[in-house]
C-alpha positions as MATLAB code, in Angstrom:
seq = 'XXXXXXXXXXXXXXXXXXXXXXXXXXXXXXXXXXXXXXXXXXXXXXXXXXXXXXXXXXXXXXXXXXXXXXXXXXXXXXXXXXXXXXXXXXXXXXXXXXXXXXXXXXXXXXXXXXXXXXXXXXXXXXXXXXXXXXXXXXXXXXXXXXXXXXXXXXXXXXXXXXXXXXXXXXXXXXXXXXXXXXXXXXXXXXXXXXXXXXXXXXXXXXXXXXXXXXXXXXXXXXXXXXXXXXXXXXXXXXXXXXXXXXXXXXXXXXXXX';
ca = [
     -46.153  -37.600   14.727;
     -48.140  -40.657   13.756;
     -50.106  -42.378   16.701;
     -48.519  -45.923   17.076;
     -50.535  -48.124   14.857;
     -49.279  -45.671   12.332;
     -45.775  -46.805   13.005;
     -43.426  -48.673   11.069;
     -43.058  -52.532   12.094;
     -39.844  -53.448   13.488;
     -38.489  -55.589   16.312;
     -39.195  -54.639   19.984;
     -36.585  -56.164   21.656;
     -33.589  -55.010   22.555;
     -34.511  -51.525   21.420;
     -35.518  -48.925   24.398;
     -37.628  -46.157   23.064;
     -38.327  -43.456   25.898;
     -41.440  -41.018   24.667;
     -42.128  -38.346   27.530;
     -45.236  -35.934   27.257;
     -46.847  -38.688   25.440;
     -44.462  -38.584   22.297;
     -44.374  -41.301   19.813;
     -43.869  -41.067   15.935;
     -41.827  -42.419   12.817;
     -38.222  -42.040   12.534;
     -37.050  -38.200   12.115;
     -33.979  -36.784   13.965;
     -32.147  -34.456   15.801;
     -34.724  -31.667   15.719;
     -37.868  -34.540   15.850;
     -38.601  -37.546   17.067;
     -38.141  -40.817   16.505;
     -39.574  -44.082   17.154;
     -39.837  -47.298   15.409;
     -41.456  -49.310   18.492;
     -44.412  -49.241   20.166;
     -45.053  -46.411   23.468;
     -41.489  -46.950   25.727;
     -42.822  -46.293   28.823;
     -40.352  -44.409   31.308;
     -37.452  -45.087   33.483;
     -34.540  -45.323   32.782;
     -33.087  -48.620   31.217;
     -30.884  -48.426   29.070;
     -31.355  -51.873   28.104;
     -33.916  -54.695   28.545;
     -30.649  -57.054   29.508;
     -27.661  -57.013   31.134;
     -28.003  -53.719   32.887;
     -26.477  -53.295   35.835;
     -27.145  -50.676   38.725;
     -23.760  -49.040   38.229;
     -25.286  -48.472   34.760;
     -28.514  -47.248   35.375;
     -27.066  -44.670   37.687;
     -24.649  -43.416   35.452;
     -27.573  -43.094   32.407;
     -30.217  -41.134   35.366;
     -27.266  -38.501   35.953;
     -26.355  -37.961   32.542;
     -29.921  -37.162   31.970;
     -30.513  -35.514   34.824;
     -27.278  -33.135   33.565;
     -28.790  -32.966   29.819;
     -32.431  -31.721   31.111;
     -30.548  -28.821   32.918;
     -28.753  -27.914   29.855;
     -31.511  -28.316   27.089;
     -35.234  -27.526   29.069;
     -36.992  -27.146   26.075;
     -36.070  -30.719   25.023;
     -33.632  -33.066   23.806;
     -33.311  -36.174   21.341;
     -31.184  -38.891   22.321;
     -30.431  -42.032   19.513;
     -27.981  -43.608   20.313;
     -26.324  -46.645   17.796;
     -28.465  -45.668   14.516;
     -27.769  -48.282   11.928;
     -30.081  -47.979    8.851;
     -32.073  -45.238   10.516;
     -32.835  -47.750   12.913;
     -31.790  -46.327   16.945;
     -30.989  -48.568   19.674;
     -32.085  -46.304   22.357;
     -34.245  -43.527   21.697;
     -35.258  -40.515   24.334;
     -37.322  -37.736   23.002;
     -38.725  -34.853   25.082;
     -39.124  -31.658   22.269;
     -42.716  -30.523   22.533;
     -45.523  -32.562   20.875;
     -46.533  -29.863   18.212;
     -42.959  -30.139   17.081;
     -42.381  -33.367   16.439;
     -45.808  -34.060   14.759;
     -44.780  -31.283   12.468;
     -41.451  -32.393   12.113;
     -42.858  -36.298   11.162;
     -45.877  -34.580    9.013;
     -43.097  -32.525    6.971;
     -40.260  -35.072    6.642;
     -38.447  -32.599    7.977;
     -35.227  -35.246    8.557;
     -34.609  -35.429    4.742;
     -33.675  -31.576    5.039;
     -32.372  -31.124    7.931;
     -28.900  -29.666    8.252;
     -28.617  -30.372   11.842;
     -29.152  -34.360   10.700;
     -26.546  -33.754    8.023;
     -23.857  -32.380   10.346;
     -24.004  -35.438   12.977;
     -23.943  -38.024   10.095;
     -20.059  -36.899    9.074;
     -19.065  -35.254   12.434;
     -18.174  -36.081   15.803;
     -18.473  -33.250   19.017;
     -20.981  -30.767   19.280;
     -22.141  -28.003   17.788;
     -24.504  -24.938   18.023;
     -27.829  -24.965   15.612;
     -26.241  -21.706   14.371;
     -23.137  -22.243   13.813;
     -23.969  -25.340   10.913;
     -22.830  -23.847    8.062;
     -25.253  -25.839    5.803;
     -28.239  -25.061    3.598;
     -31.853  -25.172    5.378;
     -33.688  -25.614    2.169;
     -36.486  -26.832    4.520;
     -36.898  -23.787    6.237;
     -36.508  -26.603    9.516;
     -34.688  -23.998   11.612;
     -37.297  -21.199   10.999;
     -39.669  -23.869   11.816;
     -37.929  -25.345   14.889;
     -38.064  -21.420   16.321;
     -41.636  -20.997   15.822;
     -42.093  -23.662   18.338;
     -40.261  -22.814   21.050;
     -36.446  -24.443   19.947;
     -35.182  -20.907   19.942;
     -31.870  -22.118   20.529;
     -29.761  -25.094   20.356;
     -27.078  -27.600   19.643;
     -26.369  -31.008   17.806;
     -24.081  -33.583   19.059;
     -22.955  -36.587   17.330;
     -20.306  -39.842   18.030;
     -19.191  -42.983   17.170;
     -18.016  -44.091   13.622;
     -18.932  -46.584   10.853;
     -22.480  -48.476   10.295;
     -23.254  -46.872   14.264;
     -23.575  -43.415   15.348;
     -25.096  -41.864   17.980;
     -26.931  -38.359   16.999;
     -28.446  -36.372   19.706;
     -30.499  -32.467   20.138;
     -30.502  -30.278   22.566;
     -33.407  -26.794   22.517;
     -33.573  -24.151   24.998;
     -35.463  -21.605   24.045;
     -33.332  -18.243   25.918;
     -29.888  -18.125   24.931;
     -27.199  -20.244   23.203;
     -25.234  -22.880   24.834;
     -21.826  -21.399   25.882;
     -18.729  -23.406   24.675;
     -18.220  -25.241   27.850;
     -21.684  -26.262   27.709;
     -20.994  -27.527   24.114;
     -18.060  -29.431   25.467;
     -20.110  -31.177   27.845;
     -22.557  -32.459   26.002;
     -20.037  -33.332   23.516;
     -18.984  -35.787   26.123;
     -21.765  -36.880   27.360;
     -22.985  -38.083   24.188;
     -19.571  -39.775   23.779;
     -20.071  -41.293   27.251;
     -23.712  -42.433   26.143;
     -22.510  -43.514   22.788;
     -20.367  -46.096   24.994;
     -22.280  -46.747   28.074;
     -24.676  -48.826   25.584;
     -22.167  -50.543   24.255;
     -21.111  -51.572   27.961;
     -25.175  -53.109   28.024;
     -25.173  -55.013   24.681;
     -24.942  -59.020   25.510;
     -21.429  -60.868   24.687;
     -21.734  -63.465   22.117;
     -19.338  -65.343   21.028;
     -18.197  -65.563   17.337;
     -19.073  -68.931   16.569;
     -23.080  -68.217   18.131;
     -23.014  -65.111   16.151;
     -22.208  -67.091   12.738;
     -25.157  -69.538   13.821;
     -27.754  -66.589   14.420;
     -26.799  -65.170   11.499;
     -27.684  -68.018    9.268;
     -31.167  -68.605   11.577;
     -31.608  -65.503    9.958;
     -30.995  -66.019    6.681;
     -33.992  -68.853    7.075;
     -31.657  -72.171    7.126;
     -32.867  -74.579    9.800;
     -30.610  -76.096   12.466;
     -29.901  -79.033   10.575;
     -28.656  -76.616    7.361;
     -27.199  -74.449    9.742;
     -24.713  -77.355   11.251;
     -23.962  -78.414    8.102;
     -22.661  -75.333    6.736;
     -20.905  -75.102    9.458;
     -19.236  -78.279    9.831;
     -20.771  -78.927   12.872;
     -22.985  -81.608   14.569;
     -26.630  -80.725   15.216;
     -25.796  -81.385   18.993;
     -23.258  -78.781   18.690;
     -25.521  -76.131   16.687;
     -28.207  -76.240   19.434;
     -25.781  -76.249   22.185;
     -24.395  -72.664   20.838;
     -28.063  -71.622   20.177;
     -28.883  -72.100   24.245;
     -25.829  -69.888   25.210;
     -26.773  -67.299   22.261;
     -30.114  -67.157   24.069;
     -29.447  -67.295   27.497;
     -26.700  -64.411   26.747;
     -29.271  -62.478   25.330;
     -32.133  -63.563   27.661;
     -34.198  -64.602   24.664;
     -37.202  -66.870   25.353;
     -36.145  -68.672   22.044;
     -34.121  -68.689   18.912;
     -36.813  -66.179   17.034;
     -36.431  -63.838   19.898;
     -32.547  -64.528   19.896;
     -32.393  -63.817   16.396;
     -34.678  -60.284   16.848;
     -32.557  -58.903   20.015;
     -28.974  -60.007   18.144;
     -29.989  -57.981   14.813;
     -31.532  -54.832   16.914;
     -28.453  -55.143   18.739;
     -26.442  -54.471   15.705;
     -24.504  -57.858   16.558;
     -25.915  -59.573   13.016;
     -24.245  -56.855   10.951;
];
């Protein structure tokens, strides 16, 4: 796992990237880690903005409930669009995930496979795919004797999560849980993400594109009044300090797409 001025550049804001134990590294998956920001520090936010207490609570317990379940670690990403995660947790042991980033382990891994094309949960076992990276092998040596995968949503953002313990298998009820608790995850974030309305959206998305106000009203059929007008709501919805920011926490978001 690459220290973080090894890391890839991306935006900061809105993504939440949780590294416990002192994790951070590149983007791998749902046996490694994964980060493409700069050291989250703890808590447990789900979101820079429009988080409410109901929310927080709801994200602590469903934690709380995966840490009983998985003690050797787990990997949370929730909303991955273009390898990209929203909100990242990662708690596997260090030596694992600086292996798994040092190996590219993510390009073989079957677990990563399975949660790409499948919703639920399912045991490490029990994939039925070809470990042509020897990652499972691997993942035993240090410590992930056991384990499951869990994966939701559907289209351009999924959610794709691991769970380790290292002294038996999770029973099927256990699989069933954290099959809905990463479903419950999966749309507990999207509860958090700001509200913008079509007609800011449009605007952003042509800020982004590089037009300037003045282009972007015109292509729109709109006064330049009008364009900035939308701009201050896009921002204040998205508590952006100014369009560039706006711009960055609408495309993490996913809301650009």
């Amino acid at each position: 796992m690459p220290h973080p001025d090894n890391q890839l550049a991306c935006c900061r804001l809105p993504r939440k990237v949780r590294h416990l134990h002192g994790a951070t590294a590149e983007y791998g998956m749902i046996r490694g880690a994964a980060a493409t920001s700069p050291r989250g520090r703890g808590g447990s936010d789900m979101q820079d903005f429009r988080n409410s207490d109901e929310h927080r609570q709801e994200l602590d317990r469903l934690l709380d409930e995966i840490r009983t379940l998985a003690p050797v670690g787990h990997h949370i990403a929730l909303h991955v669009r273009a390898l990209q995660p929203s909100w990242l947790e990662v708690t596997y042991p260090r030596t694992w995930t600086d292996l798994y980033a040092a190996r590219s382990y993510a390009i073989v891994d079957p677990t990563v496979a399975w949660a790409m094309v499948n919703d639920g949960a399912c045991r490490w076992s029990d994939v039925d795919l070809p470990d042509v990276g020897g990652v499972m092998e691997s993942a035993r040596d240090h410590g992930l004797t056991f384990g499951a995968v869990a994966a939701a949503g559907m289209g351009v953002s999924r959610s794709m999560c691991g769970f380790a313990r290292g002294d038996r298998e999770l029973t099927d009820a256990e699989l069933g849980r954290l099959a809905r608790i990463v479903a419950r995850l999966h749309k507990l974030f999207e509860e958090t993400l700001p509200k913008l309305t079509d007609k800011q959206i449009e605007i952003l998305r042509l800020i982004e594109k590089g037009y300037r106000q003045e282009q972007a009203a015109e292509m729109l059929g709109i006064g330049l009044q009008a364009c900035k007008l939308r701009l201050i709501y896009a921002r204040r919805a998205l508590g952006a300090r100014n369009t560039t920011e706006a711009v960055a926490k609408a495309r993490a978001a996913g809301l650009l797409t």
